[in-house]
C-alpha positions as CSV (number, residue, x, y, z in Angstrom):
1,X,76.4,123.9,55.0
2,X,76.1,127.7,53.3
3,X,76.5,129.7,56.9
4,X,74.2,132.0,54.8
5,X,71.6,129.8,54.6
6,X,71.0,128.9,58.2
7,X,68.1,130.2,60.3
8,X,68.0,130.0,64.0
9,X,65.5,129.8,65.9
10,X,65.8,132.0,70.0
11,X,63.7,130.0,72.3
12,X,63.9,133.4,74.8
13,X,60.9,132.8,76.6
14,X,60.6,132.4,80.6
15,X,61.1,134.2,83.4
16,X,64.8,133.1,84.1
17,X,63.6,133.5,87.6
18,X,66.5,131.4,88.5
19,X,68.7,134.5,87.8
20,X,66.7,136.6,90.8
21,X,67.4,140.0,90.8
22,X,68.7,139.8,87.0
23,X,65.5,139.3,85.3
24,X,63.5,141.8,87.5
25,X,63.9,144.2,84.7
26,X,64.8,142.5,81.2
27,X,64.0,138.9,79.8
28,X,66.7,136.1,79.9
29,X,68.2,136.6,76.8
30,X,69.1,140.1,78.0
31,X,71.7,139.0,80.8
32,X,75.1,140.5,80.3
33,X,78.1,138.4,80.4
34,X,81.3,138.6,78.9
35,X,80.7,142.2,77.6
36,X,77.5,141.4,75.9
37,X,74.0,139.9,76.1
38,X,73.5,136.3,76.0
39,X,71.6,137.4,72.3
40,X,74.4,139.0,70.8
41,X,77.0,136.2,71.7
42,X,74.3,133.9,69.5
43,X,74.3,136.7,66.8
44,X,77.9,137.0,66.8
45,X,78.1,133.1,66.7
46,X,76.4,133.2,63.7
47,X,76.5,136.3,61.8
48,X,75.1,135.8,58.3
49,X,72.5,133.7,60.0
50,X,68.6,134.9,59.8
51,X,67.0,134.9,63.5
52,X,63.4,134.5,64.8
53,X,63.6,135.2,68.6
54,X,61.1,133.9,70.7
55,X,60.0,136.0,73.6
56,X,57.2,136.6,76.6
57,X,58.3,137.9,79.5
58,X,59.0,141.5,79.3
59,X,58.7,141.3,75.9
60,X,58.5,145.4,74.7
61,X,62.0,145.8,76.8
62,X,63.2,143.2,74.0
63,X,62.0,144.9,71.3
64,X,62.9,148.5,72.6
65,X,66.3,146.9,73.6
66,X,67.0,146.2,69.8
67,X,65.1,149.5,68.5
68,X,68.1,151.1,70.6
69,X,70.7,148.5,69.7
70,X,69.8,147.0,66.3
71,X,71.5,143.8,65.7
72,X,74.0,143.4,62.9
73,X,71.6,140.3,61.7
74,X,68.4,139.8,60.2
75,X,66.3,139.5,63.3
76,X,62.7,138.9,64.1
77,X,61.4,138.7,67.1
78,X,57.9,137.1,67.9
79,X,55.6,136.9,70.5
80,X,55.3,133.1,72.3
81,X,51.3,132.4,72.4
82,X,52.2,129.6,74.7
83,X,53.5,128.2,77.6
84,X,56.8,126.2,77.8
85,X,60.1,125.4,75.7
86,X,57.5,124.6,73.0
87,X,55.8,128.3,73.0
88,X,56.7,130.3,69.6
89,X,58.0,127.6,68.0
90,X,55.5,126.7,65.6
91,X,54.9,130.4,64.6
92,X,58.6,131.0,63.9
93,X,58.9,127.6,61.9
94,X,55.8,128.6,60.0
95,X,57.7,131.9,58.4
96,X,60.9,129.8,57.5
97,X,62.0,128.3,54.5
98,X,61.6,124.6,54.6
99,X,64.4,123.6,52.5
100,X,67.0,125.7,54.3
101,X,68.7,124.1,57.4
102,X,67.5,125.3,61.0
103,X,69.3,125.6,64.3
104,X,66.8,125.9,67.3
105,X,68.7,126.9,70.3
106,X,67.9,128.0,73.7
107,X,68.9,131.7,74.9
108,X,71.3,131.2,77.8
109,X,74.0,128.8,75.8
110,X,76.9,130.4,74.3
111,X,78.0,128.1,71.9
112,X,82.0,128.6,71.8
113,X,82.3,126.2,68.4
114,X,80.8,123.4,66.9
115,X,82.8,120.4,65.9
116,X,82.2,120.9,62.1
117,X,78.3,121.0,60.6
118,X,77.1,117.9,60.5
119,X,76.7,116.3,57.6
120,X,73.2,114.3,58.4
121,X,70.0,113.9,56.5
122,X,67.8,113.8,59.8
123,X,67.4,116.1,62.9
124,X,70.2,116.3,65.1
125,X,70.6,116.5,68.8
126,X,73.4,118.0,70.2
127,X,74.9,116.5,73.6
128,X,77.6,117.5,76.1
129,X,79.5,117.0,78.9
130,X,80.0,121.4,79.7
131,X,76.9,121.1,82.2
132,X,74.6,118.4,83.6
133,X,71.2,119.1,81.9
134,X,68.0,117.0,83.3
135,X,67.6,115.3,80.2
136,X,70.6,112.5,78.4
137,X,70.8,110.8,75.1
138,X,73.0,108.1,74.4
139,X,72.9,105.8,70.7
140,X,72.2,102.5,73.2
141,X,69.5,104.3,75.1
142,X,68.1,107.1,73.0
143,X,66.5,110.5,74.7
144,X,65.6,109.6,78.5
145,X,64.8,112.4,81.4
146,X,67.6,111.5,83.2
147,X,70.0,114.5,84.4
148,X,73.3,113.6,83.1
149,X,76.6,115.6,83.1
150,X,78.4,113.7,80.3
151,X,76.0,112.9,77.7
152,X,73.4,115.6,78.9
153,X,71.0,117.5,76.0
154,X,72.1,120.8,75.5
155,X,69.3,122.8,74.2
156,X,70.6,123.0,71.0
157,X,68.9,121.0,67.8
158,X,70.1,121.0,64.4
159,X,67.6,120.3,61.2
160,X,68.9,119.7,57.6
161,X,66.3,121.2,56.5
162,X,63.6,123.0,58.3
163,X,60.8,120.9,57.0
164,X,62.0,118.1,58.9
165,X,60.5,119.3,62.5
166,X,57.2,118.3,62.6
167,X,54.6,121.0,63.6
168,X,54.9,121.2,67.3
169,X,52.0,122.5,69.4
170,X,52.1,125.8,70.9
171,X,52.5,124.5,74.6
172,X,54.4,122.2,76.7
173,X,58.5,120.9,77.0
174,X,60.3,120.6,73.8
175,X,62.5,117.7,74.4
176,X,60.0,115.6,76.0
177,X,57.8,116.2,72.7
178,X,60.6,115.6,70.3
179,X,61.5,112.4,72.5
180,X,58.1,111.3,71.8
181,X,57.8,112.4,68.3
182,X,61.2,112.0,66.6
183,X,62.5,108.9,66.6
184,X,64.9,109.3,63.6
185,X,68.4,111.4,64.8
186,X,71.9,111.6,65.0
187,X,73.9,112.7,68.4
188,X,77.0,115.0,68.0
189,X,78.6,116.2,71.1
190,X,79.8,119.6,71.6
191,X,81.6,120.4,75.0
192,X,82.3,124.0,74.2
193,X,79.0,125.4,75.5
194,X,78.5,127.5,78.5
195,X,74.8,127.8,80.0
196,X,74.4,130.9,81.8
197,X,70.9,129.9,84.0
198,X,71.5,129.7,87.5
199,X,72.1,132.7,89.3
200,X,76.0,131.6,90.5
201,X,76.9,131.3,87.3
202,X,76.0,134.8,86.3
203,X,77.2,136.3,89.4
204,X,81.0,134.2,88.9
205,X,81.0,136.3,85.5
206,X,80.5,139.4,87.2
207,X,82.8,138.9,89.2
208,X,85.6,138.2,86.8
209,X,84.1,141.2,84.7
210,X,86.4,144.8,84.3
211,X,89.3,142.6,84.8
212,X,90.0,143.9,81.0
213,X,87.0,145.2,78.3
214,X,85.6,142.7,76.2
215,X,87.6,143.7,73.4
216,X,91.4,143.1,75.0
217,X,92.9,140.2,75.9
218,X,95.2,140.8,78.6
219,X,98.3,137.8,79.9
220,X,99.7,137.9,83.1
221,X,102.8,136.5,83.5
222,X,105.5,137.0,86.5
223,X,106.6,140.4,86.0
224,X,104.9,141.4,82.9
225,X,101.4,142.1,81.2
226,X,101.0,141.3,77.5
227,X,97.6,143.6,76.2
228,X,96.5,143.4,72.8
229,X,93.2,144.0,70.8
230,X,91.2,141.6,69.9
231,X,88.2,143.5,68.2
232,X,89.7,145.8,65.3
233,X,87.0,148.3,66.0
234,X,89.1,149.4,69.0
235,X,92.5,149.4,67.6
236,X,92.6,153.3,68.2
237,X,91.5,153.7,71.3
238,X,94.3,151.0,72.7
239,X,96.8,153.3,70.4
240,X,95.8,156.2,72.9
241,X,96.5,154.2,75.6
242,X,100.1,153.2,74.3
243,X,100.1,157.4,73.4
244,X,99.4,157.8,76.8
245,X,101.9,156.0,78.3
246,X,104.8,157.2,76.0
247,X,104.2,161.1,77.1
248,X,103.5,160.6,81.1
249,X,106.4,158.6,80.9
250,X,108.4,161.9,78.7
251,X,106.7,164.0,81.5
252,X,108.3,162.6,84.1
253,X,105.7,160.8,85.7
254,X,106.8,158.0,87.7
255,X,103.7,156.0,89.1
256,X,102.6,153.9,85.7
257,X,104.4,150.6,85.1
258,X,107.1,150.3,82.6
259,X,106.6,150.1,78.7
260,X,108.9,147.0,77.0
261,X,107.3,147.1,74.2
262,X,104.1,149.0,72.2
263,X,103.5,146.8,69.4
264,X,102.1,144.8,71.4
265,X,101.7,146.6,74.3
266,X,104.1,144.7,76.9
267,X,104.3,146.6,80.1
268,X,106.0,146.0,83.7
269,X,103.4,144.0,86.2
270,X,102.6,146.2,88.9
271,X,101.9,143.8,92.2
272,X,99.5,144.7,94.2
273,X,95.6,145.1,94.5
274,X,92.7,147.0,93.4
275,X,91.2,149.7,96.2
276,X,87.8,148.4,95.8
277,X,88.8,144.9,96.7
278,X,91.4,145.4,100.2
279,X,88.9,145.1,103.1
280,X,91.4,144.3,105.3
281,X,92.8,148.0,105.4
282,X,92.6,150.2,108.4
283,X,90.6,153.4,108.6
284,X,94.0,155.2,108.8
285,X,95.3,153.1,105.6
286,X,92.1,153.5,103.8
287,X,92.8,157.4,104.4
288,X,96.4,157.0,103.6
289,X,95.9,155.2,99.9
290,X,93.1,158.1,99.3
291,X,96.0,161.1,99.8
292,X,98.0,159.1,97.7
293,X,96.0,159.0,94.9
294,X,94.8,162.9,95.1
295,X,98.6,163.7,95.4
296,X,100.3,161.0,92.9
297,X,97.2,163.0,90.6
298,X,98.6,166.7,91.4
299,X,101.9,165.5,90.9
300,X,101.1,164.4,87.5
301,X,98.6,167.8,86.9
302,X,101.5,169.4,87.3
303,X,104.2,168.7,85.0
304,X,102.4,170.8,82.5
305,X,99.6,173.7,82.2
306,X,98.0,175.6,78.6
307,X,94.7,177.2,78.4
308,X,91.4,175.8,79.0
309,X,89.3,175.0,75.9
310,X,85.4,175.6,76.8
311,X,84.4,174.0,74.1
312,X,86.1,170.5,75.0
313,X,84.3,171.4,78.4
314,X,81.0,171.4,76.8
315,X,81.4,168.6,74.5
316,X,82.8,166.4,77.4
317,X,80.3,167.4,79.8
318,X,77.2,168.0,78.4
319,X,76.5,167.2,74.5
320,X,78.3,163.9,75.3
321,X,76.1,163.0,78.6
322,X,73.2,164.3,76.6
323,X,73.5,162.4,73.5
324,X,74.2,159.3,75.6
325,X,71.2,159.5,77.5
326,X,69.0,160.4,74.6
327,X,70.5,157.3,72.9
328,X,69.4,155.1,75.4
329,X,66.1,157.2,76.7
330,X,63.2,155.3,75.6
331,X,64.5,152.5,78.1
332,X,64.0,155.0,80.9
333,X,60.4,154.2,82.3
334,X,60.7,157.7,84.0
335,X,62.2,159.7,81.5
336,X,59.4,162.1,80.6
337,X,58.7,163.1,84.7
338,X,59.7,166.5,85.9
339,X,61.1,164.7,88.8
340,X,62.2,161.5,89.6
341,X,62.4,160.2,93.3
342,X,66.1,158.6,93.2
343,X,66.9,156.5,96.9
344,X,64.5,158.3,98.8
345,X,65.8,161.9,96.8
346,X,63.7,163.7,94.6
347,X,65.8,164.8,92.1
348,X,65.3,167.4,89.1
349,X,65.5,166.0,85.4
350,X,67.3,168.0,83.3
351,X,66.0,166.1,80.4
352,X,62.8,167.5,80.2
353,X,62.0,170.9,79.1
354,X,61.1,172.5,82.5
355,X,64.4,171.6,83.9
356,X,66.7,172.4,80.2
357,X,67.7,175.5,82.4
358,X,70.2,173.5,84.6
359,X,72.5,172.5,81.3
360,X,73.3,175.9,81.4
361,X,73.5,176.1,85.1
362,X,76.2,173.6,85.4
363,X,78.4,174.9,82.4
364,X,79.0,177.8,84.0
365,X,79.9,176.2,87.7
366,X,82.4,173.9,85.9
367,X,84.4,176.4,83.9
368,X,88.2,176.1,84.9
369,X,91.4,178.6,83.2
370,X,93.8,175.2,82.5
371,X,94.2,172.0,81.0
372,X,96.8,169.5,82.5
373,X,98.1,166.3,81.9
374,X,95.2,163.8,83.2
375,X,94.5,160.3,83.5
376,X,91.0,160.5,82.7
377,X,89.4,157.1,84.1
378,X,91.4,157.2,87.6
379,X,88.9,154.9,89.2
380,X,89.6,151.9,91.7
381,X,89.6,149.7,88.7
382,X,92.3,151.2,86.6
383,X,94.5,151.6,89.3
384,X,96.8,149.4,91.5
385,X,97.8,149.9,95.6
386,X,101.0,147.8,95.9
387,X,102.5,146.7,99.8
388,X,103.3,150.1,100.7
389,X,99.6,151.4,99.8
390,X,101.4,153.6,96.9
391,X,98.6,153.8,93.9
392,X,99.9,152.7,90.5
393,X,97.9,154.0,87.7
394,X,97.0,152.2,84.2
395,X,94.4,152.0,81.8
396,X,94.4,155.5,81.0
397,X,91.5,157.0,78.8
398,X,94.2,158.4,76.6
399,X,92.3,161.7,75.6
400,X,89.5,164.1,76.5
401,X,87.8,165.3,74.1
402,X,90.6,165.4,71.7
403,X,93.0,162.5,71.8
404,X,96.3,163.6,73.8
405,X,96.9,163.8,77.4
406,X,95.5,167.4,78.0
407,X,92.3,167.9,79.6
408,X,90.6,169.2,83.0
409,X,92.1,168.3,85.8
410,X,88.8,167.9,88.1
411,X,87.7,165.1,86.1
412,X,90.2,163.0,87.4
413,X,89.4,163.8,91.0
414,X,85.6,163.7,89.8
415,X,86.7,159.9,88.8
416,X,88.5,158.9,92.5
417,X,85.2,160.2,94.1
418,X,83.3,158.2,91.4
419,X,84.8,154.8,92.8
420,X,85.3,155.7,96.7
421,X,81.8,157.3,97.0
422,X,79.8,156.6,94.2
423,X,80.7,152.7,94.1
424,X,81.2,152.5,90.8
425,X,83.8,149.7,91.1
426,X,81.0,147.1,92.5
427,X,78.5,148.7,90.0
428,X,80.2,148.1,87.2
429,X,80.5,144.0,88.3
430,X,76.7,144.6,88.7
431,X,76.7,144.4,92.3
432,X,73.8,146.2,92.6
433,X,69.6,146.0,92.6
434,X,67.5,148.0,90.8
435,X,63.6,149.0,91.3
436,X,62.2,151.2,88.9
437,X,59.0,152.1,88.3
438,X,57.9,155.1,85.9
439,X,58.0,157.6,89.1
440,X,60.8,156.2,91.5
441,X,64.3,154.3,91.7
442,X,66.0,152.5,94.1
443,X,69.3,151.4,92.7
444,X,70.2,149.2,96.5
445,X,74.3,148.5,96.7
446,X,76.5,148.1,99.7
447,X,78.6,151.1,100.7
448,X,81.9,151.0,99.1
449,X,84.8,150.2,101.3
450,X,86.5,154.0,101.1
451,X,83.0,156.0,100.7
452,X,83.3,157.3,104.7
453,X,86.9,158.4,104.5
454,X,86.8,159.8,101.2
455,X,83.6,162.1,102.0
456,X,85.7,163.0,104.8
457,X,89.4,163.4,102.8
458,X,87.9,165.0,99.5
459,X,85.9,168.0,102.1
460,X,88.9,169.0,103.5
461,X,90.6,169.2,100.3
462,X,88.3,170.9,98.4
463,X,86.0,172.5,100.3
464,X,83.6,174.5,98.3
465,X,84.3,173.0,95.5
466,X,82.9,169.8,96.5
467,X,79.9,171.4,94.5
468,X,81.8,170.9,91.1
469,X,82.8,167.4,92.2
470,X,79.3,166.4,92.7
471,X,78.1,167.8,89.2
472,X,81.1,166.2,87.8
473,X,80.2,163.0,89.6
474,X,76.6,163.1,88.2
475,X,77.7,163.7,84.4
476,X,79.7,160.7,84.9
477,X,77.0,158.5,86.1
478,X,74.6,159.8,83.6
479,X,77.2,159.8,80.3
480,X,77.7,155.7,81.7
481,X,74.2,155.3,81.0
482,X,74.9,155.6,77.0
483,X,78.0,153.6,77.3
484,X,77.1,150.2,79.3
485,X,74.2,149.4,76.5
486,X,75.0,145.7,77.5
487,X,73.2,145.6,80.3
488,X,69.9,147.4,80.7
489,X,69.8,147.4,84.3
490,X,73.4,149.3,83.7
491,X,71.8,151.6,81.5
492,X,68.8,152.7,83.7
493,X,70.9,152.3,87.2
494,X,73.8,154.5,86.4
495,X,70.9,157.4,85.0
496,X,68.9,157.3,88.1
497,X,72.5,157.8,89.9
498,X,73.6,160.6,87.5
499,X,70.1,162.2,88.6
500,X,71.0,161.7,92.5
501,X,74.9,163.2,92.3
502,X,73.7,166.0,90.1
503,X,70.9,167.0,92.4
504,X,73.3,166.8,95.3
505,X,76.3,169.1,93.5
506,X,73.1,171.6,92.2
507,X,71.7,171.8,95.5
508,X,75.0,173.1,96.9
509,X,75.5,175.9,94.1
């Protein structure tokens, strides 16, 4: 088969009401996992493919989702008339070509490969043994609705030609229709699915998310860690990385694992544990691995100084937060209101022309005379307390706003305060709820394990400038808004907390 001449068909309809709090905001199809949205793994799957994608449920957050992030495929999508698996399907087959082949497939699969196109004149039914599904097909006994983990339909139906389904109506179950109606098929099994619909299943892949970025694959082995990049589109941000290491390493800085080799990236395995994960620690320890990390930082601010640029300051911390949120703004319910009541805080919205003012406002509280040596992503994540609660720090950003190791050094304390107060450790694994209407937000997430003690640590530290930290701490949230376009509830969570931290640092000015 000519990969360029297959159309898919997205049955994307549904509440996915199985996946709770995921689908409170976004349809099915929309779930992140794995870095991206159970659409895009299909579109990546299938690349030169031409899409119809069936939706209902919250359909405009589908269409303004792809308005914001157009796919790299020919996509349409189309509203389902109907009720059930069957819904859309008629209207999507009735603007394909008949004599080109068809895949109908539903949205929460990610199909890893398929065991060579068939080579079949009739419809085919694909079968596996990846997840028990409440229907089964064997050759002896044909399509029954019995659940079945070993020969159990996957959702996933292959036509020769698209001519070859039969009309279906515009309601009801699909396989109990094509059971009835099709009696002419061939089976092919295909074990390397995934279905992503129950709610532990998406919350298993959150929890195994950040462990490295979607495009690095990262091997652990005894006392080493092998990184390399597997999407050539990031090739030069993991060569600032391996930059990174080579001059903290010149500078004398001795908390970063050793380098073996760059090409590819082999580096010393640091054993111990990420912050946001020990709940085991003291209050005292807690305290104790917090001065670490604010002194292992000063130790490394220091090796170096030279002048401040202002305008890195203003590209980092403003054009970039505001071109990130305008990039994603039409996804923000609340995004033309003067204010915006944030967790019970009404906060100011600097994106609207009453409130442009406070750019300029916040400039001038964040000027600083010298630019350091930083990390530039020193949160809970990309760092590592071993057995003597010392911090180990890797993953650097590897630049800030030019590439280099240069930049301001309250970002990285800006960052620590990020994870140990803002939570951005669990947020990013999407432990969180969202609520969001086009007046109010409640983004609902356990305290983090250090936020007490480091309120307390990062006060007596910096006193008044606790101001700065807060602003810093907003720009953050709201610059993350533009950069986590995988998830939507990602997107509009971390602006509604940019709009709480940078009321709080504003309202202490």
């Amino acid at each position: 088969m000519n990969p360029e001449s297959l159309q898919v068909i997205v049955q994307a309809g549904g509440r996915g009401s199985r996946l709770r709090h995921h689908t409170w905001n976004k349809p099915k199809c929309l779930v992140s996992v794995h870095g991206k949205t159970l659409l895009n793994h299909l579109f990546d799957r299938f690349p030169q493919a031409r899409f119809w994608v069936i939706g209902d449920y919250a359909f405009d957050q589908l269409v303004t989702y792809h308005q914001i992030n157009p796919p790299a495929v020919d996509c349409h999508f189309l509203r389902a008339r109907g009720k059930g698996t069957m819904a859309g399907i008629a209207d999507a087959v009735s603007q394909l070509d008949p004599e080109r082949p068809l895949l109908l497939v539903w949205a929460d699969l990610i199909i890893g490969s398929i065991p060579n196109w068939p080579t079949e004149t009739c419809p085919v039914l694909f079968t596996t043994s990846a997840f028990t599904c409440r229907w089964s097909a064997t050759p002896e006994q044909g399509l029954q609705e019995i659940p079945s983990g070993q020969n159990g339909v996957a959702g996933l139906f292959y036509f020769p030609q698209a001519k070859l389904l039969p009309c279906p109506p515009e309601s009801g179950e699909f396989v109990r229709w094509f059971a009835a109606t099709c009696s002419d098929y061939a089976l092919l099994r295909c074990d390397t699915l995934e279905e992503l619909g129950e709610f532990a299943v998406i919350e298993q892949n959150n929890d195994r998310a950040g462990f490295c970025r979607f495009f690095n694959k990262v091997e652990m082995m005894d006392d080493r860690v092998v990184k390399t990049v597997v999407d050539d589109r990031f090739v030069e941000l993991h060569q600032k990385e391996v930059a990174w290491y080579q001059k903290a390493r010149e500078l004398g800085f001795q908390r970063i694992p050793k380098i073996y080799s760059e090409s590819p990236l082999i580096m010393e395995k640091i054993h111990g544990a990420h912050a946001w994960q020990m709940d085991d620690l003291t209050a005292r320890e807690r305290r104790s691995v917090l001065t670490d990390y604010l002194d292992a930082l000063d130790s490394l601010h220091q090796t170096m100084s030279k002048p401040a640029d202002s305008d890195d300051l203003q590209e980092v911390y403003l054009q970039k937060t505001i071109q990130r949120v305008q990039s994603i703004e039409p996804i923000i319910a609340a995004r033309k209101q003067d204010t915006i009541i944030v967790n019970g805080k009404k906060c100011r919205n600097p994106f609207v022309s009453r409130h442009a003012g406070l750019f300029t406002q916040i400039l001038s509280k964040l000027q600083t005379d010298r630019f350091v040596p930083i990390h530039g992503d020193a949160t809970f994540s990309n760092t590592l307390i071993d057995n003597r609660l010392r911090v180990w720090f890797i993953d650097p950003r590897g630049y800030f706003a030019k590439p280099g190791i240069m930049g301001d050094p309250w970002y990285d304390f800006a960052k620590v305060y990020y994870s140990a107060v803002g939570g951005y450790d669990l947020f990013n694994r999407r432990k969180f709820k969202l609520y969001v209407d086009d007046q109010t937000a409640e983004v609902l997430m356990n305290e983090p394990l250090f936020a007490k003690e480091a309120q307390q640590i990062f006060a007596e530290r910096f006193g008044e400038e606790m101001a700065r930290i807060d602003i810093l701490h907003g720009l953050i949230w709201l610059s993350l808004s533009g950069y986590v376009k995988d998830d939507i509830d990602s997107m509009i969570g971390a602006f509604h907390f940019g709009l709480y931290w940078l009321e709080t640092g504003i309202a202490h000015l």
